[in-house]
Every structure is written in C-alpha cells, then in structure tokens.
N, C-alpha and C positions, 0 to 999 in steps of 0.2 A: 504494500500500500504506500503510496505516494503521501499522504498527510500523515501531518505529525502533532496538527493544533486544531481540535473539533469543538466548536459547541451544537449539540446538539438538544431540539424542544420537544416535548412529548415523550418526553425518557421514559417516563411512568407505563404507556400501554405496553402492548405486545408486540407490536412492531417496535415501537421506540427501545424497548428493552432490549429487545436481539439486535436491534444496531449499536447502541449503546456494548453490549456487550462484546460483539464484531470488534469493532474501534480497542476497545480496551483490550483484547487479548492481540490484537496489532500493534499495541506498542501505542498508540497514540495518546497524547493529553485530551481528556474530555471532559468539557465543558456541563452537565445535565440538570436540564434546565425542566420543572414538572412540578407537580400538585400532591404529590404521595411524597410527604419526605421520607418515612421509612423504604420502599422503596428505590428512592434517590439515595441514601444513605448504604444501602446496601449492596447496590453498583459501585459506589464510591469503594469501596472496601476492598473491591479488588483489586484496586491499583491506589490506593490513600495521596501516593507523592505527585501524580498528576491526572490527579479526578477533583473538581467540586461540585457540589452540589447547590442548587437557587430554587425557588418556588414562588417566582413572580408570575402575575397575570401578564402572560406575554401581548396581548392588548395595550398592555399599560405603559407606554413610552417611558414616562419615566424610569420608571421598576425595570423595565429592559435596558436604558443605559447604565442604571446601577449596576448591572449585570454586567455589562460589556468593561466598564470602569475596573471591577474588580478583577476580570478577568483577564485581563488586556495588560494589566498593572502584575500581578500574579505572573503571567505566563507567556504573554507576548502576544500579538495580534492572531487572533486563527488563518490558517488555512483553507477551512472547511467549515461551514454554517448550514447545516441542514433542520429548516424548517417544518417539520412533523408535526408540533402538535395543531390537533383539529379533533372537531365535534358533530355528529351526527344526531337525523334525529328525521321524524316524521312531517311533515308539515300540511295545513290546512288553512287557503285564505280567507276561508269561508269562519274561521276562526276568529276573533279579534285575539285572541289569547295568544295564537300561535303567534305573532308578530312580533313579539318577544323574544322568540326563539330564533326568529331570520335576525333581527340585530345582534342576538349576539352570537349566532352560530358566524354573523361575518363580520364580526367584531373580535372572533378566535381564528376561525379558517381565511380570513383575507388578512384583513387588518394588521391581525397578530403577527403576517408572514413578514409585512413591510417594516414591522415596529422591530421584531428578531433580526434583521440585516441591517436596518440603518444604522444603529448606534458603533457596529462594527466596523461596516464599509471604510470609515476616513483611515482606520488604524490598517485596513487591510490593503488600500490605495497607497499609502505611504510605505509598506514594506517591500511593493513593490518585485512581491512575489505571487507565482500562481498558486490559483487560490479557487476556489469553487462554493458557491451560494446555491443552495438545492429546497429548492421548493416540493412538501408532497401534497401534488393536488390530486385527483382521481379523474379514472374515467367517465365517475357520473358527472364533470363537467363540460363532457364532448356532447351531452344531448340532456334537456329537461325530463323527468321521469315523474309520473303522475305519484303525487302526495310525495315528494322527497325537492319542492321546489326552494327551498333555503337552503337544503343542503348544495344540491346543482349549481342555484344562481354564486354559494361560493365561491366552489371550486373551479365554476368556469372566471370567475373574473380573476381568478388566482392563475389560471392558466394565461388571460391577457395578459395579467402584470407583470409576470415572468419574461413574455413575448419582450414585454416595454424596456424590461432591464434587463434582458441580455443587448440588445440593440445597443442601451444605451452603455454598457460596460465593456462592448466589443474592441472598443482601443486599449484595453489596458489586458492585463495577464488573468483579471478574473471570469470568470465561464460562471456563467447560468443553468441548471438543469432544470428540467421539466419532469416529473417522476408519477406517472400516474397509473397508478394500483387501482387492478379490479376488484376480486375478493380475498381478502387475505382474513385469516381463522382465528380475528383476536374479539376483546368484549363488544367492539362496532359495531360488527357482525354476528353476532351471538342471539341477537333478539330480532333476526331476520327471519320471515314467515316465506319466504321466496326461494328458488331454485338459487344458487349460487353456482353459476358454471366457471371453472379454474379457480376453484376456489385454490389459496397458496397461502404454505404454512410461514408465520413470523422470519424466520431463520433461514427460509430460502427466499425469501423476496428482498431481507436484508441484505445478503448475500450477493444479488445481483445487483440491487442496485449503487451498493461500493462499489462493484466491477464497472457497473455502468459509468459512473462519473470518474470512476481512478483512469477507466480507457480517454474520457472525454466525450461521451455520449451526453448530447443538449433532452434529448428527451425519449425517456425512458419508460416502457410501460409492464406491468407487474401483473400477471404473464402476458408473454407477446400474443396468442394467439386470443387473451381476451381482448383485445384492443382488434386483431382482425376480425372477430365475432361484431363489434360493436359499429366498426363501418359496414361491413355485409351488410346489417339491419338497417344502415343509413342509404342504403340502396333503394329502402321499397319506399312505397309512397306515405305519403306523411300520415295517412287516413292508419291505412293500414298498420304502418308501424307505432300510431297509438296503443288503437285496440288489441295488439299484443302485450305491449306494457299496461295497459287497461286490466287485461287479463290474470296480472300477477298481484298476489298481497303486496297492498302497502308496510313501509316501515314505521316500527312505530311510533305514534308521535310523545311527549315529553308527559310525561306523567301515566301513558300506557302500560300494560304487561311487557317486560321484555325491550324500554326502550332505554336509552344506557342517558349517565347523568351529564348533564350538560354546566358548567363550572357557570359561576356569578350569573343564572339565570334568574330575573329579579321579577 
C-alpha cells in the first residue's frame, strides 16, 4: 500500500471497521473518526502509537477542523481521506415527518463528505505530495428508487461533488475517487425486506477498494457486475423500469421495524 497517513469516517460500521482494520494491519497511521467510542477505542488498540480516535458530528465544521488541527499537529498532513461515514433510511414525502430525515440524512451523507476534506485539503496542498480524497457514495445515486428518495437524492449529489473536485484538484498530485457500493452485509442492510443481488461481504469490498485507489482508479464500484446490472435496467423505458422497483419492498423508514438509527435526528 502506497499511504502511510489515513483518516478515515464511519470507523464504527462494518464497512468502516474492515477498512479501518485493512489500513492498520498495512502499517498505516489512522486517523478514526465515528460515534461508538468503544469501538473506536478498540481499533485504536491495535496499533496505540499511530491510531487516534475522535467522535465529532462530521456535519459539524467546526468539530471536523478540530479534528484535522489535532491530527495534522500529531502526525502530519494525510495522504489519504476516505469519506465513509453515511446514513440510510426509508423515506416518504407524503410525510411531513420524514423531512427530517432528508436534512439530515444530507447533512451526514453530503455535507459531512465536504466538511471531512476541507479542513484537511490546505495541509494536504502544501505537502505537496500524492495524496487521495475518496468519497463513498452508492449506486442508489445513479437512479431514484421508490420510498428511498433522501437517501438517492444524497448520494447522487455526493457523486456531482466529487465530479466538481476532482476537476477542480486535477493540477495538483491529489486524485478524487468515486466509490460506489451496491450491497454490502453490514447493519444498513440488515433491515432490508428486498432481494439484495451481489450482495458483498465488509472485508472484500474493503479490500478492493484500497486496490482500487492504491492503482489510481477515479471510480470505483463495489461489485463491478452490480453496477452493470444497474445500467442494463437503465436501458428499459422509464414506465417500465418503475414498476419493477415498484414491485420491490421499501426500506425502512426511521422509527420502523428493522430500520437502523440515524445520529442527531431531531
């Protein structure tokens, strides 16, 4: 592995764990950045002399330069910023309630992506080494999917912004990744009533996608053939390819059986 300085958000789930874990047994300083400190505490343990631990609402600008401040001051600029944590969840606009839920599901899965790189960028501009910022958005941002529109409407604008900065970071040695995972077998997906086809376990989707960005792949999809499943279906007419996704159980929405917790939902 090429990096040697990660911070890495969303330590806490199942994915974030198995990367987090990836990282540290590579030898790399890791940053882990989450909402479970025991958890965080207990990644940190494997490596104590260059692991810490933060549990700021990565939302929170502030709270995330604190982060950046400490860490930067500690252990030097990162090389590596991968952007993980994010929140799912059901949605209904027929709801007032749920409205709640799209601000702050993209107030974690957008927002939170931009607030976790910027505090970094100047220190990582200045070392003036290569370096890599990785966004994980999903493939439910390549198409809206009935009852799951705050989650989609995130992850696709999370997929624009990326577009926007790699563009905009193309003169210099840092690379932009684009990483978008179909189903992968952590609590997200747990309270899913729906077929899950390529469903991929934490530890191989981690796996590839350190490969992916250690090669220098801008975008990355978790597994490849669900990403060609999901153009196929971009093939048929719009009618018809509703009432397919019509045809499948919604996810659930926040306060349902089965639907997983969504942090500062107020």
């Amino acid at each position: 592995m090429r990096f040697h300085n990660a911070v890495l958000t969303g330590a806490c789930g199942g994915f974030g764990q198995a990367l987090a874990r990836q990282l540290i047994a590579g030898g790399v300083r890791v940053a882990l950045v989450g909402l479970n400190r025991p958890v965080l505490d207990d990644l940190a343990a494997l490596a104590p002399d260059r692991c810490a631990a933060y549990t700021p609402d990565v939302s929170d600008a502030q709270a995330m330069a604190a982060v950046a401040a400490d860490w930067t001051a500690r252990f030097g600029a990162p090389d590596l910023v991968i952007a993980n944590a994010g929140v799912a969840g059901g949605f209904n606009t027929a709801e007032p309630d749920d409205l709640r839920v799209m601000r702050r599901m993209l107030e974690i899965n957008l927002l939170g992506v931009a607030t976790t790189f910027s505090p970094f960028l100047p220190a990582m501009k200045a070392a003036g080494r290569p370096a890599a910022l990785v966004g994980v958005a999903s493939i439910a941002g390549w198409r809206g999917m009935p009852g799951n529109g705050a989650y989609c409407a995130s992850k696709a604008g999370l997929i624009t912004y990326l577009q926007s900065l790699r563009a905009e970071l193309r003169p210099t040695p840092i690379t932009v990744h684009t990483v978008s995972p179909g189903y992968l077998r952590t609590a997200l997906t747990a309270g899913n009533r729906f077929t899950m086809p390529g469903l991929l376990e934490p530890d191989e989707a981690a796996r590839r996608l350190l490969a992916g960005v250690d090669k220098g792949t801008e975008r990355i999809v978790l597994p490849r053939r669900i990403g060609w499943l999901s153009r196929a279906l971009d093939l048929l007419p719009e009618k018809l390819h509703d009432r397919i996704l019509l045809g499948q159980p919604r996810k659930p929405r926040a306060g349902e059986p089965g639907s997983t917790d969504i942090p500062g939902l107020k």
